[in-house]
C-alpha positions as CSV (number, residue, x, y, z in Angstrom):
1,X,-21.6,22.5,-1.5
2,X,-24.0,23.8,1.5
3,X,-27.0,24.7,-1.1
4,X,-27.0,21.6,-3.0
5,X,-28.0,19.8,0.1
6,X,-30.3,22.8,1.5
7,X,-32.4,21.4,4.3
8,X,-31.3,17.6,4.5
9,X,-29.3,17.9,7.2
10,X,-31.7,19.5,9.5
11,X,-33.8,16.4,10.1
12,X,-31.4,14.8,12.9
13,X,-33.8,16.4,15.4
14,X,-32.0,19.2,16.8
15,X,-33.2,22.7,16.4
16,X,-30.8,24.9,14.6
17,X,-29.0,27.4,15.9
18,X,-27.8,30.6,14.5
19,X,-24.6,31.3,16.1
20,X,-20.9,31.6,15.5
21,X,-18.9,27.9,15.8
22,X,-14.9,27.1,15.4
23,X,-14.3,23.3,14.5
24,X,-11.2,21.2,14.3
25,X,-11.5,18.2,12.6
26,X,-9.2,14.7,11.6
27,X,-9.7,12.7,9.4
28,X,-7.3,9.4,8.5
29,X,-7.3,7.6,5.2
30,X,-6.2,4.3,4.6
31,X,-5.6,1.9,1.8
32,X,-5.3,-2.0,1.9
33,X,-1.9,-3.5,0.9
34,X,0.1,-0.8,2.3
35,X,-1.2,1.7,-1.1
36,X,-2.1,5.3,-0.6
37,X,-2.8,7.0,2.9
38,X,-3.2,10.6,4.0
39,X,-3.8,12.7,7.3
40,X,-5.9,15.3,6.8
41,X,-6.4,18.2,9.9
42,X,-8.8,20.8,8.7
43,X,-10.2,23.9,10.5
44,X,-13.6,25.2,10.4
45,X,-14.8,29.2,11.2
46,X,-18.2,30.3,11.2
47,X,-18.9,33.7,12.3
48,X,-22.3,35.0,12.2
49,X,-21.8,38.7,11.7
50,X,-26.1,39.3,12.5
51,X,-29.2,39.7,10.4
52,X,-27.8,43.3,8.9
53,X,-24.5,41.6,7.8
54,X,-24.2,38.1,7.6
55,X,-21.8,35.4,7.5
56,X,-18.4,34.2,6.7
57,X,-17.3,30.9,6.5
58,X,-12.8,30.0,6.5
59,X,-11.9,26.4,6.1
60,X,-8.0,25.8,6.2
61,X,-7.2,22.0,5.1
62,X,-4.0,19.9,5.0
63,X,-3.4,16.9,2.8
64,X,-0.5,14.4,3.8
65,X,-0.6,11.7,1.3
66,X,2.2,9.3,1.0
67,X,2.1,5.3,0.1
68,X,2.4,3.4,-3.2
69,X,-0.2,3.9,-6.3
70,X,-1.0,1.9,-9.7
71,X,1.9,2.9,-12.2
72,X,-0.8,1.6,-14.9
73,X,1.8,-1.5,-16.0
74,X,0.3,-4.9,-16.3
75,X,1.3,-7.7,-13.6
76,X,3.8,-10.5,-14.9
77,X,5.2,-12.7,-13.2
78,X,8.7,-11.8,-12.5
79,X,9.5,-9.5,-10.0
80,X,9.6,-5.8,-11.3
81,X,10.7,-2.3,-9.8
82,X,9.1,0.9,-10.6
83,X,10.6,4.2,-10.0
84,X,8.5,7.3,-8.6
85,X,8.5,10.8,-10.7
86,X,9.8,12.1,-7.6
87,X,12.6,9.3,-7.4
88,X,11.2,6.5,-4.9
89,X,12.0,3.0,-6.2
90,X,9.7,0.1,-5.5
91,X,9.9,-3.2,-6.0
92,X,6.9,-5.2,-7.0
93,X,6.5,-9.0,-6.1
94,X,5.6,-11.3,-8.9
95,X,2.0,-11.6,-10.0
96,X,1.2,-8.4,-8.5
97,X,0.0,-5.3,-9.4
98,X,2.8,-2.7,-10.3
99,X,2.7,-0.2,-8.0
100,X,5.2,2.8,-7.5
101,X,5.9,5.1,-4.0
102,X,5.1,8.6,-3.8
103,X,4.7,11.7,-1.4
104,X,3.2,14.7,-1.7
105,X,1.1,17.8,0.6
106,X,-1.7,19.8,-0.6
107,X,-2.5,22.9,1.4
108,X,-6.0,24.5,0.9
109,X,-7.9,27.4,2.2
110,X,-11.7,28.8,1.0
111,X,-13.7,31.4,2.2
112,X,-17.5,32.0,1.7
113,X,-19.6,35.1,2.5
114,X,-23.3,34.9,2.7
115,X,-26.1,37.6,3.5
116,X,-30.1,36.7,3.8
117,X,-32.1,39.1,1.5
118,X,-35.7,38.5,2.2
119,X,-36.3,35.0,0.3
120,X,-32.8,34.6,-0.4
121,X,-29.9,33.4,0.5
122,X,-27.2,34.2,-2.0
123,X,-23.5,33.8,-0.9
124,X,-20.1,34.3,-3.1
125,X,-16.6,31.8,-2.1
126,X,-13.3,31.5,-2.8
127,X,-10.8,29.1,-2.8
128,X,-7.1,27.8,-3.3
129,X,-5.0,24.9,-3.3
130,X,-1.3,23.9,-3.5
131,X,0.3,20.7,-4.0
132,X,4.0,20.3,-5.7
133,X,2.7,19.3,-9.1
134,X,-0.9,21.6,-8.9
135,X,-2.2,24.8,-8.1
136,X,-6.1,25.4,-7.9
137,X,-7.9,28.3,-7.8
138,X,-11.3,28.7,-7.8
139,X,-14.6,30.9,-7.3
140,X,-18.1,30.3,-7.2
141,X,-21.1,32.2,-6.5
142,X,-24.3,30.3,-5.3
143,X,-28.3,31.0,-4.2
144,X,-31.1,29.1,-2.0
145,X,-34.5,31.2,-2.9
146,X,-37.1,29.9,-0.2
147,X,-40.6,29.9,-1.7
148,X,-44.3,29.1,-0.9
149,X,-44.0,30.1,2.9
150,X,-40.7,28.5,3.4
151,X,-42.2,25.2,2.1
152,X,-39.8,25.1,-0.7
153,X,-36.5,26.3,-1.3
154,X,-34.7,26.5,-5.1
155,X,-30.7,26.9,-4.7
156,X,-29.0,27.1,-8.1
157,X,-25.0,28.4,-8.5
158,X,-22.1,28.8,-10.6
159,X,-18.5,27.8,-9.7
160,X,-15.1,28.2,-12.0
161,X,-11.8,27.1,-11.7
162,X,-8.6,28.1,-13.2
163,X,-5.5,25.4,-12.3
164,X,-2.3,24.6,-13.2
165,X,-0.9,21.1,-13.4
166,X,2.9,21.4,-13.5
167,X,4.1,17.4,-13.4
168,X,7.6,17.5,-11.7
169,X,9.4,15.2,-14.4
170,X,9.4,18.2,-16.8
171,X,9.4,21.9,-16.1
172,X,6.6,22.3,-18.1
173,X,3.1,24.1,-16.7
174,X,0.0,23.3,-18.4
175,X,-3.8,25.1,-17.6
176,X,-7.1,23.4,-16.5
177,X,-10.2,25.1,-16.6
178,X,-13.2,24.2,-14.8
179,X,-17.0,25.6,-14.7
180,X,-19.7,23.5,-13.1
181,X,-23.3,24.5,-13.0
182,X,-26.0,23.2,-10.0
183,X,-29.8,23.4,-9.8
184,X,-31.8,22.0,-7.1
185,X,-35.0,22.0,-5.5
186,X,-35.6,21.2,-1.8
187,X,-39.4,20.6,-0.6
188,X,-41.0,20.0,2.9
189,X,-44.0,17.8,3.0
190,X,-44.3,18.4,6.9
191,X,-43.0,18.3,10.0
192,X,-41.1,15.2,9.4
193,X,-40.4,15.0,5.1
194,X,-38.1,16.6,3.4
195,X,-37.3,15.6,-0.6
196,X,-34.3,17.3,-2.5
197,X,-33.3,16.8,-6.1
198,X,-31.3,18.5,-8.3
199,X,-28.5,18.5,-11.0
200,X,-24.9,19.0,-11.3
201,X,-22.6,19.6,-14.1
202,X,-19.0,20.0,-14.9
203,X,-16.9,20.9,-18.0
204,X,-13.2,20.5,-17.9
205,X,-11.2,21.8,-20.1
206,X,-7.3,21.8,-20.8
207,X,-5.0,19.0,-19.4
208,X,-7.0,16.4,-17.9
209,X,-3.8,13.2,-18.1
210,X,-2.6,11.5,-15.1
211,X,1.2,12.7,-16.0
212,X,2.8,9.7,-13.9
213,X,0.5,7.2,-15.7
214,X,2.0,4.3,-18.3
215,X,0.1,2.5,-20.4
216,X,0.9,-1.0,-21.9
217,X,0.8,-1.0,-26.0
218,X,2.7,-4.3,-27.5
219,X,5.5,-4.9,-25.5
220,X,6.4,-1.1,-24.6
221,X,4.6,1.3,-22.4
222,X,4.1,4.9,-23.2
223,X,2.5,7.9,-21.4
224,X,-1.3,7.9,-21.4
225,X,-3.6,9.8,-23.5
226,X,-6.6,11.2,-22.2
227,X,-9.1,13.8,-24.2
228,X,-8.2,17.4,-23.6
229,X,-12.2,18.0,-22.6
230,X,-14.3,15.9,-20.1
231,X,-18.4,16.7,-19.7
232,X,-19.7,15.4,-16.2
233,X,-23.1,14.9,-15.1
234,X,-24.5,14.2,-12.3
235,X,-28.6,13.9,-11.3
236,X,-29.5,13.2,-7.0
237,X,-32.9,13.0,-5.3
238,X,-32.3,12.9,-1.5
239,X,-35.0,12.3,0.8
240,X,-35.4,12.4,4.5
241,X,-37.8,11.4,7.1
242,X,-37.7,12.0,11.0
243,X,-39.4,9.2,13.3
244,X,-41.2,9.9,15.9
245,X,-38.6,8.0,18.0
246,X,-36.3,11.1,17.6
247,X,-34.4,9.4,14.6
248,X,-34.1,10.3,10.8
249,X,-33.4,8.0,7.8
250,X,-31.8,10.3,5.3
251,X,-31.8,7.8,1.5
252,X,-29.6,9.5,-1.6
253,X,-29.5,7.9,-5.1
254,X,-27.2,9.6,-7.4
255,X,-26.9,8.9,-11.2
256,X,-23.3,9.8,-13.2
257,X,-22.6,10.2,-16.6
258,X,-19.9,11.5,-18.4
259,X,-19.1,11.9,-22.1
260,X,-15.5,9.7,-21.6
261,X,-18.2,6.7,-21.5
262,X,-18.4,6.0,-17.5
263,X,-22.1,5.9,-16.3
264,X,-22.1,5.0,-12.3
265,X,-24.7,4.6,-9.4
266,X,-24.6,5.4,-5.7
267,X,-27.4,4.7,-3.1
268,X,-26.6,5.5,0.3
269,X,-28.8,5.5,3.4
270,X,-27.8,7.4,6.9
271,X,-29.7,6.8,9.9
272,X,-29.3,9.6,13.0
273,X,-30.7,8.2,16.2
274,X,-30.3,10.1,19.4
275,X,-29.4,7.6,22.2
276,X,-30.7,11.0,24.9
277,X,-30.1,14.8,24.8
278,X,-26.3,14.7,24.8
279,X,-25.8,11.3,21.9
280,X,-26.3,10.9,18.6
281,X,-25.8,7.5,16.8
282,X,-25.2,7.3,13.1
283,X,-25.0,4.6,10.9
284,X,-24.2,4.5,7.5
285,X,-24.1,2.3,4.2
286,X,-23.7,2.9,0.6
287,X,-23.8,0.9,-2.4
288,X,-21.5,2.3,-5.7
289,X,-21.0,0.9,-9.3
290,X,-19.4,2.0,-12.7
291,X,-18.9,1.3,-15.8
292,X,-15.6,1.8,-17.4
293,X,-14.6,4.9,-19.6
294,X,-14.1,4.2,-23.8
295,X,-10.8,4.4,-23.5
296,X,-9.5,2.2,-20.8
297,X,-7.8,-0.5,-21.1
298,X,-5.5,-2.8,-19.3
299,X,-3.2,-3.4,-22.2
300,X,-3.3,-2.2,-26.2
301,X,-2.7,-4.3,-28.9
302,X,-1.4,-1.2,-31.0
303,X,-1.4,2.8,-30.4
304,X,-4.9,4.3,-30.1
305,X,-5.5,8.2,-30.2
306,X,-7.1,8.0,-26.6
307,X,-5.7,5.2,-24.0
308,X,-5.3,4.9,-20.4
309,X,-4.6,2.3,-17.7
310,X,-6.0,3.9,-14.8
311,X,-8.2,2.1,-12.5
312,X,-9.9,4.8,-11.3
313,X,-11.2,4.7,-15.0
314,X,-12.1,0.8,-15.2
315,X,-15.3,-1.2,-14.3
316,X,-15.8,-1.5,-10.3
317,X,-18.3,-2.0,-7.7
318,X,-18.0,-1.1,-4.0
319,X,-19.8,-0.8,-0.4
320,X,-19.5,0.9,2.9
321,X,-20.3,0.5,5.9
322,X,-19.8,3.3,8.6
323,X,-20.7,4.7,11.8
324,X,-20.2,8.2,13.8
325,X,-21.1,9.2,17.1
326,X,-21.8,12.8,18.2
327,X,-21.7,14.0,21.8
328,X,-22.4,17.1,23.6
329,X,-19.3,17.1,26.4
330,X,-21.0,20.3,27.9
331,X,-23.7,22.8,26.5
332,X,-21.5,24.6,23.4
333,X,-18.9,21.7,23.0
334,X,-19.5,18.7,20.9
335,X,-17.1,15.9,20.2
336,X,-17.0,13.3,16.9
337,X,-15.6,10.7,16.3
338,X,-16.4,7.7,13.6
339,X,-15.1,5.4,10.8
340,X,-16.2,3.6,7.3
341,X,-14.8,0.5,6.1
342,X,-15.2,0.2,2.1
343,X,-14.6,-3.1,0.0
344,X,-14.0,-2.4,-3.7
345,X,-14.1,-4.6,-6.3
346,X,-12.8,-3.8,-9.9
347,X,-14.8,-6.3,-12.6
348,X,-11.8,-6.2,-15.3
349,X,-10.0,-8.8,-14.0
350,X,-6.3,-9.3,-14.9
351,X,-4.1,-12.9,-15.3
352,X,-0.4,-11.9,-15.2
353,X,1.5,-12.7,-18.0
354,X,4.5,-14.4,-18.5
355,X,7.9,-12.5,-19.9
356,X,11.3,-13.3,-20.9
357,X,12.8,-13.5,-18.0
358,X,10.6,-16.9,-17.1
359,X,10.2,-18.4,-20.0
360,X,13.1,-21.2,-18.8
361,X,11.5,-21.3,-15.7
362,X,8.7,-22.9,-14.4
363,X,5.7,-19.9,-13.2
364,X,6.1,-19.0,-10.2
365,X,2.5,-17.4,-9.8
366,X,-0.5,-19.5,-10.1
367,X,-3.1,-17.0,-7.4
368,X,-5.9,-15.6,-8.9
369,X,-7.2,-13.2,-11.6
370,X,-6.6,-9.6,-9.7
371,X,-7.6,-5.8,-10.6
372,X,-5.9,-3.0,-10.0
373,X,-9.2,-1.7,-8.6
374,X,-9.3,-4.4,-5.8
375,X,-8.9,-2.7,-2.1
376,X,-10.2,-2.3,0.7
377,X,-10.1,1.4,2.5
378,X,-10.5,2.2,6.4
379,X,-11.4,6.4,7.6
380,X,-11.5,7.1,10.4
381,X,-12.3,11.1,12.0
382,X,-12.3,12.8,14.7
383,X,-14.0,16.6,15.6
384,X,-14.3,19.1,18.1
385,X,-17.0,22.3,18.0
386,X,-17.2,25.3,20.0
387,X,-20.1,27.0,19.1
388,X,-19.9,30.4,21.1
């Protein structure tokens, strides 16, 4: 959200200006081992209506996902085929991780509307989002209140969503509610320090299960089982500094905690550098870790009341490294372009296990532990911006 990071942006050097802009950007996500990818085009509008009216800002996005995900089985070692919800079958190698094809669009549109009355900036948006198994909708209504001659800035806000999750292997519909709550506080030392902190959190309510999702109890698998309620906090202190040298170091540590168990860091560092008046060089890297949630598990001796199998839930460590590069190709045109590489490592590691079907045989998988969690991701993006 714009207000929660009120100010940090501004310290790449540029002064900022208060005109209309129309954006098209790309981005291109990619998995390792031929797992998930998506295209993403999106389309930015900001039109500055003046002083006496405001602004509005449109984004339209498009989400093309399509590769093979975790299924949540364990690896064995005989060879294994998985079939999709939506009926892709795949067929997973011995001592690998089970994983199962799948295809699916989300399309997603938000508008905000914001108006500057004297010391504040309060603004009201809405958005919406399809996919074939979900619909989204959501509001949110949000403030930055400058204070002590512009020196310091509070933004606080409100959001709520109302979804549906409608999995396509029954034709049931079932509601998720959301309402998140942010306070911040964003403080210039000078010229050249900026330091932002702030809070975030989110309460979900209703059905919060991965429908598609197994879970390995005994010798069967069943569906998994997540709580019906999910409390998410988050706590950030951002802080920026511009060099004389016409560069910035912008340095974010976040802290996450929920109430499923999962307690993660981030620390990320972003360095803007402009090369002359037309280049900007940005490099990135960030650190993450986690914890795993109370529930997870790779396998289950017996039936709990709460289980799931999902990585995205398990123990894991990652970094990335990044870099962008912004160009003016004339004097309201700019161009992007850039890319991260991620490696991510999950910590619970898994030693496939031997079934029926090799007993008699000798095993014919002797690699190493693996995780579900283990990949490696590539972006890359790509933007244009008319600013007229």
């Amino acid at each position: 959200m714009p207000w929660v990071v009120a100010g940090i942006g501004m310290l790449g050097g540029r002064a900022a200006r208060a005109q209309s802009s129309a954006e098209f950007r790309y981005l291109f996500y990619n998995e390792s081992n031929g797992r998930i990818q998506v295209a993403n085009p999106t389309f930015l509008l900001h039109q500055d209506l003046g002083d006496a009216y405001g602004q509005i800002d449109l984004v339209l996005s498009n989400d093309a996902v399509s590769g093979a995900s975790p299924t949540g089985a364990y690896p064995t070692l005989s060879i294994t085929t998985s079939t999709s919800a939506s009926g892709h079958t795949s067929t997973n190698a011995a001592g690998k991780i089970p994983l199962v094809q799948f295809r699916d669009d989300r399309k997603a549109e938000g508008i905000t509307y914001s108006l500057r009355l004297g010391a504040h900036l309060p603004s009201v948006d809405l958005s919406h989002s399809v996919e074939k198994d979900y619909i989204a909708r959501g509001s949110g209504i949000s403030d930055a209140w400058t204070m002590f001659e512009g020196r310091g800035t509070l933004h606080y806000g409100l959001s709520w969503s109302d979804d549906t999750v409608a999995p396509v292997t029954t034709n049931l519909q079932f509601p998720k509610k959301e309402h998140d709550y942010a306070l911040g506080w964003t403080w210039a030392f000078g010229e050249n320090d900026l330091l932002d902190v702030g809070t975030t959190r989110m309460n979900l309510k209703g059905d919060l299960n991965e429908p598609y999702l197994i879970v390995p109890v005994g010798t069967n698998t069943v569906s998994e089982r997540r709580p019906d309620t999910r409390v998410r906090d988050a706590y950030f202190i951002k802080q920026a500094h511009y060099f004389e040298w016409d560069g910035a170091l912008k340095t974010t540590y976040r802290y996450y905690r929920d109430d499923w168990g999962i307690r993660a860091h981030t620390l990320d560092f972003t360095y803007d550098q402009h090369l002359d008046d037309s280049w900007i060089l940005t490099p990135q890297l960030r650190f993450y870790t986690q914890s795993a949630a109370s529930f997870y598990g790779a396998q289950f001796a017996a039936p709990q009341t709460y289980m799931s199998a999902d990585y995205r839930l398990s123990a894991m460590d990652s970094v990335q490294l990044g870099c962008s590069m912004s160009v003016d190709l004339m004097e309201n045109l700019t161009l992007n372009f850039g890319g991260t590489y991620q490696l991510q490592h999950g910590r619970d590691r898994l030693t496939p296990l031997q079934t029926a079907a090799t007993l008699s045989s000798p095993a014919v998988y002797s690699g190493p532990a693996t995780s579900a969690a283990d990949l490696n991701t590539t972006t890359f993006t790509l933007g244009l911006k008319w600013r007229y």
